[in-house]
C-alpha positions as CSV (number, residue, x, y, z in Angstrom):
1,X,-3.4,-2.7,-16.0
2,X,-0.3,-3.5,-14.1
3,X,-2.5,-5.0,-11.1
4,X,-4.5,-7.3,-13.0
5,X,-1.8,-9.0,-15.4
6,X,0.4,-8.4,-11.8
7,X,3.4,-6.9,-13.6
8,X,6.0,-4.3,-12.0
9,X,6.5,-1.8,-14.3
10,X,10.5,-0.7,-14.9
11,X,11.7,2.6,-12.6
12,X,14.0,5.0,-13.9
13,X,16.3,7.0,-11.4
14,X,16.2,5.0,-8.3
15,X,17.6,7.4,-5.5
16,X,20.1,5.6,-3.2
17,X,18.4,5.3,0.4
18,X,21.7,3.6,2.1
19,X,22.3,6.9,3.9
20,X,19.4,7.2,5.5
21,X,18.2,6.0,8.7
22,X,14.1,6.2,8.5
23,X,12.5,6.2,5.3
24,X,8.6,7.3,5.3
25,X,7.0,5.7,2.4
26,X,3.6,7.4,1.5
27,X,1.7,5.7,-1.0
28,X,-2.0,5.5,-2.0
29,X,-4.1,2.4,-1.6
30,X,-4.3,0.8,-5.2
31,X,-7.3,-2.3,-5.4
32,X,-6.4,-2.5,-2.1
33,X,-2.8,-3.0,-2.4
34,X,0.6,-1.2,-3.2
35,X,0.6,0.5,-6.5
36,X,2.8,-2.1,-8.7
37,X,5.6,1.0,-8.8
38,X,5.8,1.4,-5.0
39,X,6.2,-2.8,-5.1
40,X,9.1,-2.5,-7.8
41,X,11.0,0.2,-5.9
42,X,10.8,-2.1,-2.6
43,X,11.5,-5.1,-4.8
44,X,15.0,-3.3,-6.3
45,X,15.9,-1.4,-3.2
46,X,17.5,-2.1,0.3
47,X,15.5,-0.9,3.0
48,X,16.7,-3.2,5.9
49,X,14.1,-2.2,9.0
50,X,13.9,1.6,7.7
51,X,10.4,1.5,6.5
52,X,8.1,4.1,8.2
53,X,4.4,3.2,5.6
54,X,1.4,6.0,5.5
55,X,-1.4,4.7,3.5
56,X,-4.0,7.2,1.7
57,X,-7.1,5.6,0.8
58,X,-10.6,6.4,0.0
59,X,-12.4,3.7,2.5
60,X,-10.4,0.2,2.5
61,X,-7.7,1.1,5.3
62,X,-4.6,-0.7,4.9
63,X,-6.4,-3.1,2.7
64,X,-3.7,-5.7,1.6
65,X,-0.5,-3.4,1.3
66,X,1.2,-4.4,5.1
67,X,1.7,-7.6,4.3
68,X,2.8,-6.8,1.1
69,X,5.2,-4.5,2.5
70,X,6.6,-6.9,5.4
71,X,7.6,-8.8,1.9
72,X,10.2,-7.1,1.5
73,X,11.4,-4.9,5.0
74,X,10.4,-5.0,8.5
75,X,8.1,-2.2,9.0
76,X,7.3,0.1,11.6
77,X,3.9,0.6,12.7
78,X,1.5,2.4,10.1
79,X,-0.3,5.0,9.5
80,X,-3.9,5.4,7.3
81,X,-5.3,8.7,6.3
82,X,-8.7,8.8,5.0
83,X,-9.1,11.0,1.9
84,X,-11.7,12.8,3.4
85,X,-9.5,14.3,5.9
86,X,-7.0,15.8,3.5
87,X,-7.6,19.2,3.5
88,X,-8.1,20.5,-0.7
């Protein structure tokens, strides 16, 4: 719902990342983009050039979500995992 009327939905709890360094961001590949909560929390957050991305997905790589992410933060280079290959 949040995709298609492209709304951010409001986050409760942010955690304060200005201490940290790296951040790893791990977030699955939503109609080939960032889920609209991952967007928000980039959106209301400063990451400066911490940004480490990994991408789950089920087939469309990276699909749309690097450039969303270099929106908002330099990024370091990503990484994709494939569904598949996530052990159950």
């Amino acid at each position: 719902m949040e995709e298609i009327e492209e709304k951010l939905p409001k986050l409760k709890n942010l955690p304060d990342v200005s201490a940290y360094d790296k951040i790893i961001l791990i977030y699955p590949l939503w109609w080939s983009d960032l889920p609209k909560p991952v967007e928000n929390f980039l959106l209301t957050t400063d990451f400066e050039d911490k940004i480490y991305p990994i991408v789950t997905h089920g087939g469309g790589g990276f699909g749309n979500s690097i450039e969303t992410l270099k929106k908002y933060a330099d990024i370091a280079e990503p990484l994709e995992i494939y569904s598949s290959d996530i052990p159950s």
